[in-house]
N, C-alpha and C positions, 0 to 999 in steps of 0.2 A: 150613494157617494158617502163618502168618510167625510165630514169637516172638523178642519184640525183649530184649534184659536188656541192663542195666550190666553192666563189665566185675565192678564188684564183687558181680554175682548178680541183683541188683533188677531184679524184671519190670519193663518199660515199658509193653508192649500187646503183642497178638495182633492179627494183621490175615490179613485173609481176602485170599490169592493174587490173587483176580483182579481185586482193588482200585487194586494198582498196576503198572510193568511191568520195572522200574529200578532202582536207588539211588536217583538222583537224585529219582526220584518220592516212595519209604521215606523219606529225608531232609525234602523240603518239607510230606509228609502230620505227621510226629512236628512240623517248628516252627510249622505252622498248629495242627494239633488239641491237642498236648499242651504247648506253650507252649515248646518245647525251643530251643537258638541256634539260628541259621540253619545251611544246609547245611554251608557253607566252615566248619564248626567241628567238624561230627561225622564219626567214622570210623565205617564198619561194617565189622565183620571176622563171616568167615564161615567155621569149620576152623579156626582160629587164621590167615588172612589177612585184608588189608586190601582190600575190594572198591571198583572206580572207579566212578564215579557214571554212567557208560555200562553196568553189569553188569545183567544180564535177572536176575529173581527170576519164575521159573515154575512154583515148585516148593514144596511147605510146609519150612520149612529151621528152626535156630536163628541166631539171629544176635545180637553182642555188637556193642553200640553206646558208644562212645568220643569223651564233649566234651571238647574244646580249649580253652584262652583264645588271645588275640590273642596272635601269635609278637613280641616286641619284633625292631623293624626299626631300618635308620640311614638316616639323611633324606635320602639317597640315594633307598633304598628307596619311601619316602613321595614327592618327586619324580617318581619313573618310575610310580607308578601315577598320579599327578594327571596329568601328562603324557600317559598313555595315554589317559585316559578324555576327555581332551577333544582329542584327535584320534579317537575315536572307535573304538578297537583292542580290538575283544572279547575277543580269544586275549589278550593281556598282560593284560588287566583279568582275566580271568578265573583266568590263573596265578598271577598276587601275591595276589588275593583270597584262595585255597586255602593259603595258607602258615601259618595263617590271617592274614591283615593288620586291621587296623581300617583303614575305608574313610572313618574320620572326619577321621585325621592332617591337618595342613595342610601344605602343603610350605612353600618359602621365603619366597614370596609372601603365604604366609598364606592359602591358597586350599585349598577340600576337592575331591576329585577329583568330589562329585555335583553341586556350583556349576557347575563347567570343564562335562562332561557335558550338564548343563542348559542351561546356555546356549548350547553348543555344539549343541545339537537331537540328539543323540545316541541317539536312546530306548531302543537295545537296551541302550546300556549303563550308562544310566541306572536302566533294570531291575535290571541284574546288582545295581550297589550299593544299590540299595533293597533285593533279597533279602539282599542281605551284611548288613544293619542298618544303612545309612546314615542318618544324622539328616538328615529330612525339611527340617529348621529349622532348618537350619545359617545359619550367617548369614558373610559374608566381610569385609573389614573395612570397608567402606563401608555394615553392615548391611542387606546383599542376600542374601534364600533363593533359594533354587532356583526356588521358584515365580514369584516375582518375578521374576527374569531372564529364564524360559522365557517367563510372559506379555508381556513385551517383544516378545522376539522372535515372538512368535506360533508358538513351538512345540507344536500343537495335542495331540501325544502325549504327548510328555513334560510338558504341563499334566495331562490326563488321568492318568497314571502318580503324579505326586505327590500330587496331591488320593484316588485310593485309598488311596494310604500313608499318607494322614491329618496333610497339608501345610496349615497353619495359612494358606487362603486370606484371611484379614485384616491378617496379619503386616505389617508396612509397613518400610523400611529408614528411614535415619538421616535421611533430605528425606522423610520421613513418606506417601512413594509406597507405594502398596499395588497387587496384581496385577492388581487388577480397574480401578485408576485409569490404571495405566501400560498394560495392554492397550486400552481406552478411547480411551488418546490417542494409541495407534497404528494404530486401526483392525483390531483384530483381534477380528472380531465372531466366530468359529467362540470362540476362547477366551473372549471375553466370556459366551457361552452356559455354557461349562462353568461358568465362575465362578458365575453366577450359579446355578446349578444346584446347586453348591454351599454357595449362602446366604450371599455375599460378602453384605458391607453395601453396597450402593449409593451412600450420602451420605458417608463417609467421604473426606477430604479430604488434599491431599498439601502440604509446608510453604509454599505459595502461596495454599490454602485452596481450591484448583482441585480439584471433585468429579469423577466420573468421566463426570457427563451434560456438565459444561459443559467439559469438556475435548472430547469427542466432536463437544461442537455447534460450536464454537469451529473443529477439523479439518474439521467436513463431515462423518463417517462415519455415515449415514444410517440403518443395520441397526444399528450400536451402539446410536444414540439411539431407535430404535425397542425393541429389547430393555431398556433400562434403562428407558424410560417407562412398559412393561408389567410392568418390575418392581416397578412404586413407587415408582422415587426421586423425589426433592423438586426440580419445576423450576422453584422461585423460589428454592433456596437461593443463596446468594451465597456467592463466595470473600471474600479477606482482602480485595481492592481491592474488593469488593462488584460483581462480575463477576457476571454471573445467565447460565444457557446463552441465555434469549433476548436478551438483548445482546449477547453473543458469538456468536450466529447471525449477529444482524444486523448485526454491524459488518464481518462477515470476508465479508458475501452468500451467505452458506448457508440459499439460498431453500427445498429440499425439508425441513432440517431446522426451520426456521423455518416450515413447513406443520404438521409435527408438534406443536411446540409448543403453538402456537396451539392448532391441536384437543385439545391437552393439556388445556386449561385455562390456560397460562401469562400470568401480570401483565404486559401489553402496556406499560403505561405504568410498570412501575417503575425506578427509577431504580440506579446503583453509587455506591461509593462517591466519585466524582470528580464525581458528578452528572447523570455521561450515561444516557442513555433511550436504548432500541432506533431508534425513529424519525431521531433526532438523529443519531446514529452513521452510520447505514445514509445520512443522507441527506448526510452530509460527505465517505464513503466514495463516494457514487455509484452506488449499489446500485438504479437503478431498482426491478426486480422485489421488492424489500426492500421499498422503500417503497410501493408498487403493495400489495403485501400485508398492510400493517400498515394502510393507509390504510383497504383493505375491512375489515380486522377491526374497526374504528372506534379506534382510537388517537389519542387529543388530538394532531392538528397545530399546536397554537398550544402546548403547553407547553415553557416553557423548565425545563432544565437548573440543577445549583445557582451554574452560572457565567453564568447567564444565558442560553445560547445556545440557540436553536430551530432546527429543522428547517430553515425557510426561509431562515432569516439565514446556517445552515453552509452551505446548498446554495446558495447566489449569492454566497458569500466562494470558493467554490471553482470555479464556472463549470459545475456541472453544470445544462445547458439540461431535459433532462429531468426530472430531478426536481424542478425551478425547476416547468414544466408541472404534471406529478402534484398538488404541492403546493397552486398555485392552483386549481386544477381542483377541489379538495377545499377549497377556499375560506376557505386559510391568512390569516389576517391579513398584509397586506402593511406595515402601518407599525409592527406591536410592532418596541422595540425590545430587544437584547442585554445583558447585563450593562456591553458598552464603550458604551453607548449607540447602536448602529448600528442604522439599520434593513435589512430586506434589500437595498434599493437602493445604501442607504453601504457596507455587509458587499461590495456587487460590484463598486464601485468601488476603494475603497482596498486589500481584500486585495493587490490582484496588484502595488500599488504600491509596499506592503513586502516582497512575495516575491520582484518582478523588481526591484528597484533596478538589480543589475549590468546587465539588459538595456534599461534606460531609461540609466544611464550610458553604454554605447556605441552605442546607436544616440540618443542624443541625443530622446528621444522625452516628448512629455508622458504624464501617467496614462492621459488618452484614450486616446491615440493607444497606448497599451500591451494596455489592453484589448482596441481593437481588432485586435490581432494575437493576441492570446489566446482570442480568441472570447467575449468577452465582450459582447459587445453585444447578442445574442439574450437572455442573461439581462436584460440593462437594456430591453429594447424588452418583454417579457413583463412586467417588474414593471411599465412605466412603462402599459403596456395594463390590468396589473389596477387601476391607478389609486394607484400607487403617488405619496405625497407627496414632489415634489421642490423641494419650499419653502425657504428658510432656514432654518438652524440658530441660535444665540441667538448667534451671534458675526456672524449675517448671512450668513452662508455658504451657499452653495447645496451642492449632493450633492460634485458635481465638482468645485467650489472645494477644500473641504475634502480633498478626495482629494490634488489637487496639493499643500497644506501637508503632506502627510503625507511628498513623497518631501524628503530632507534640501537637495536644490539649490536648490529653492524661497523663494525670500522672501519672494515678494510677486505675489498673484495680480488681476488687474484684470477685470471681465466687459466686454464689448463685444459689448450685443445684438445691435449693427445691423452688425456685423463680416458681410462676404460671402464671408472665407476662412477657416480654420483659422488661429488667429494660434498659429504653433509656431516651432520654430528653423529649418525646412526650410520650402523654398518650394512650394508644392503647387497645380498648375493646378485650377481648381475649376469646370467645365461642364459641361452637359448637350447634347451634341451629338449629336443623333437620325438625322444622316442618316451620323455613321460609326460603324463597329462598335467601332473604340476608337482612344484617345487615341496618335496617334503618337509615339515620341522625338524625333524630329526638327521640332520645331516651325512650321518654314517651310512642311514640306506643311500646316498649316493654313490651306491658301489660302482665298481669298475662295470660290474655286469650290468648294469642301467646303461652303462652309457656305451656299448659294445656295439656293432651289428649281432647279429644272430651266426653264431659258431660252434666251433668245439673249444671247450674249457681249457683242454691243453693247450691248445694256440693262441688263445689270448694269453695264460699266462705264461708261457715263453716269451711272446710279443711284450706283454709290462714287465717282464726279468730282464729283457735285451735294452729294453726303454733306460728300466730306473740303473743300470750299468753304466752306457754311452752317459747319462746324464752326469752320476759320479765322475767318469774319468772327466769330463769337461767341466767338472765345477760349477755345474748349474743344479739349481733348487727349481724339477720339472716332474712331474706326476705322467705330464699327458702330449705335450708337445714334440716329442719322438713318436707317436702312437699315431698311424697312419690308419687304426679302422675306426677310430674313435666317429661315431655315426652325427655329422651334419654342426662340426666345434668349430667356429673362427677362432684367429687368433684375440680376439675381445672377450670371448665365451671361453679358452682356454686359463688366460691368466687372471679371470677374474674367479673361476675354479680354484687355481694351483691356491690363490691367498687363504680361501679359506679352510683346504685341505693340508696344506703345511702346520696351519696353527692345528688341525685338528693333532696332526699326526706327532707335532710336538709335546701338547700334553698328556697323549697317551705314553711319552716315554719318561714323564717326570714323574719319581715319588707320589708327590700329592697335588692334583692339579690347581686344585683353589688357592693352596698356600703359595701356587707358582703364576698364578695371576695378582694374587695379592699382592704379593712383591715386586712383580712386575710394574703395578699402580703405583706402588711407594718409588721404585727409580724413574720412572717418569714424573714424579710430583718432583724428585730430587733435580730431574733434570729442567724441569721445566722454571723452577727457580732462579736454577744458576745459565739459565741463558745458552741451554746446551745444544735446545734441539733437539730430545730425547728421539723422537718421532722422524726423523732425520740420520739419527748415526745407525751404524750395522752394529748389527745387538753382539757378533763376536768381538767388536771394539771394546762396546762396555762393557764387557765379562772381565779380556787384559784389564782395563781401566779398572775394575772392582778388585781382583784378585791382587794387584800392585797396593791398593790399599788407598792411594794418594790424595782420593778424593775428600776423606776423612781425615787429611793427619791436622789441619787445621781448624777441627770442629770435634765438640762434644756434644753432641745430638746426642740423644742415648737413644731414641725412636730412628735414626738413619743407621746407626751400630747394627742395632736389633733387624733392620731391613735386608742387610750385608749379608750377616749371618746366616738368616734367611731364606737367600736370594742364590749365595753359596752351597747351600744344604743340597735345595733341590734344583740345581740348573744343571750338576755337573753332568748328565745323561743328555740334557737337553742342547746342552751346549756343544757336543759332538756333530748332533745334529743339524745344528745351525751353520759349523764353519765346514759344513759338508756341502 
């Protein structure tokens, strides 16, 4: 038998030889069983010597047992052991420990050497000062324990290690983050297990009001939200914004964790505090698969939001073509309208028109024509297919009207049903020519023999010499609209031809063509000053009108003189042709 006494006489205990093999074993058996300090505090002397905690006891002996208090150190001291323990230095942790040191000190930092350790994933030596008596619950000045930093980092051992030591896994620091909420939101489901194992609370919430499931659904970490939904936690609680984890599935498209839910039981249709629904989210976001799945689960596609806004109306303001489909296919209302009044069809127009301004500014482009580059027209041909209303609005305005008022350049918009081209700031050939695979640059290859059936040469050109005849005696300006083989030309596809073949064929007969556009620009700039409507009169008007002089006798422009001149020089050829 081992007998153990105080130096002052007082048995301790008797222990039987082949219980332990060590000191250091004699030491940890006396501060488990009999409540004594930890090791780094007691001596055993053995003869009147001091035995090292490496010494073998094989033998039944007497032994005198000697507690210590903590040795007063100077913060030096306390420095190099924090310092140690979170580089991770056993021998130094272990020799300052033995002096005997308190492993609680804080150095300058205000930092305990089992914080540094812990965080640092250090676990042997995190051990050490948990055997030293290190407080489990030490907090640093940001009100961070050990356990809380290790669960961050997903220290799976040294979570383990502290929670034995009886590390208050609900403790929360000063942002009211707690181990289990901060491991949670990192994905670290090995520690989310211990935690939980340990009877963390689940619901408990960090100063966002962010629980530990809706932070995980929110990330995507698939085996956390699985562990937490088996634990019980609450999957309609709401944070502070009134964030629910199935909203924050679905906004962020975390389809597998959004499977879970669901099967959870979770409130498909409930709403946050800003008024967004999972559906609405997911379908702004563009989350196919999100909305694919909420759809099956049956989820109100028609309910709006407390800002009014629904599913369909976010998903045609942003151009997602697929969920636009899903949506209808599930047979969304297509004419509810949004809190701004929009219906899906307005919501696809107008968005892009206040989002691209800058790219309608430099490409000079209408709302249409922006969409159309945005891919937005596959949403508008879908809504306008499910029978979407593109009627007036109470100002008379049609969808696309209204869209145009919206971009700020706009003053004044005009409809022109029977219009056969885009009326934009850009001039755009507008045909359907079947027999080429596409529209050349160079205009001139648009010969007559491009657009023929397949013949003899001589009969086409009889056929365009009998054409451009009947056209002169009738006083019409026509290339193609007598021409009866002209291959697969509406009358849309003819006159949108003639326009820009007449200009062609104009300045091939003036002088100098540049100097005959140029001048062109100057009576238009002339015209557009004095309220004339340049763009409006028949160009043999303003010829009489220039060669009469009249427009000039009450001005001394010398740059409108010099335009005249000009304008006179080289029109007289052209101008034959025009009042032809």
């Amino acid at each position: 038998m081992l007998q153990v006494a105080l130096l002052s006489g007082e048995a301790v205990t008797s222990i039987p030889v082949q219980e332990i093999c060590d000191v250091r074993g004699l030491k940890q058996l006396l501060n488990q069983r009999h409540g004594l300090p930890p090791r780094f505090r007691q001596r055993v002397l053995a003869h009147g010597k001091y035995l090292e905690d490496s010494a073998t006891l094989d033998s039944p002996m007497d032994l005198c047992l000697v507690l210590l208090s903590f040795t007063d150190v100077l913060q030096s001291q306390v420095d190099d052991l924090v310092a140690a323990a979170q580089q991770g230095s056993m021998t130094e942790v272990e020799s300052m420990l033995q002096l005997p040191q308190d492993p609680d000190l804080l150095d300058s930092d205000d930092c305990a050497a089992l914080i540094m350790a812990s965080k640092a994933g250090h676990d042997r030596v995190v051990h050490l000062l948990l055997e030293a008596g290190a407080d489990a619950d030490l907090t640093d000045e940001d009100g961070c324990t050990a356990l809380r930093l290790a669960s961050s980092k997903g220290h799976v051992e040294v979570v383990r290690l502290l929670l034995e030591a009886g590390a208050d896994q609900d403790l929360a620091d000063r942002n009211w983050r707690t181990p289990l909420t901060s491991a949670s939101k990192a994905g670290h489901d090995r520690v989310v297990h211990l935690l939980l194992e340990a009877g963390a609370d689940t619901d408990l919430t960090d100063e966002d009001g962010c629980t530990a499931l809706t932070s995980a659904s929110s990330k995507g970490h698939v085996e956390v939200v699985s562990m937490l939904l088996e634990a019980g936690a609450n999957k309609d609680l709401a944070d502070e914004n009134g964030r629910r984890a199935l909203t924050s599935a679905s906004s962020q498209g975390r389809v597998e964790v959004l499977r879970m839910l669901l099967e959870a039981g979770a409130n498909k249709d409930l709403a946050d505090e800003n008024g967004r629904r999972a559906l609405t989210s997911a379908s702004w976001k563009g989350h196919v698969e999100v909305v694919r799945m909420l759809l099956e689960a049956g989820t109100n596609k028609d309910l709006a939001d407390e800002n009014g806004r629904r599913a369909l109306t976010s998903a045609s303001s942003q151009g997602h073509v697929e969920v636009v489909r899903l949506l209808l296919e599930a047979r969304a209302e297509v004419d509810l309208e949004d809190g701004d009044g929009c219906t899906a069809l307005m919501s696809a127009l107008r968005q892009k028109s206040r989002a691209d301004t800058d790219l309608i500014d430099v490409f000079e482009c209408t709302t249409w024509m922006c969409l159309l580059k945005k891919g937005f027209t596959e949403v508008v041909r879908l809504l306008l297919e499910a029978g979407a209303n593109k009627g007036l609005d109470e100002n008379s305005r049609t969808d696309l009207m209204s869209a145009c008022y919206e971009h700020p350049d706009v003053t004044d918009v005009t409809p022109v049903p029977d219009a056969y081209t885009p009326i934009i700031k850009i001039d755009l050939l507008f045909a359907r020519l079947s027999s080429l695979a596409e529209i050349p640059e160079n205009l001139e290859s648009l010969s007559d023999d491009n657009l023929f059936k397949k013949q003899k040469r001589e009969e086409k050109q009889a056929d365009f010499a009998a054409a451009q005849r009947d056209a002169k005696r009738q006083g019409k300006l026509s290339f193609f609209s007598e021409l009866k083989r002209l291959k697969n030309l509406d009358d849309k596809t003819v006159r949108s031809l003639n326009g820009c073949r007449v200009a062609d064929h104009i300045l091939s007969l003036v002088p100098d063509a540049e100097r005959f556009r140029d001048t062109l620009r100057l009576v238009k700039i002339w015209a557009k000053r004095r309220g004339c409507g340049y763009s409006c009169l028949h160009v043999d008007t303003t010829l009489q009108a220039l060669q009469h002089r009249d427009i000039f006798a009450d001005k001394k422009d010398a740059l409108e003189k010099a335009a005249l001149d000009a304008f006179m020089e080289n029109c007289a050829p052209a101008s034959t042709v025009i009042r032809q």
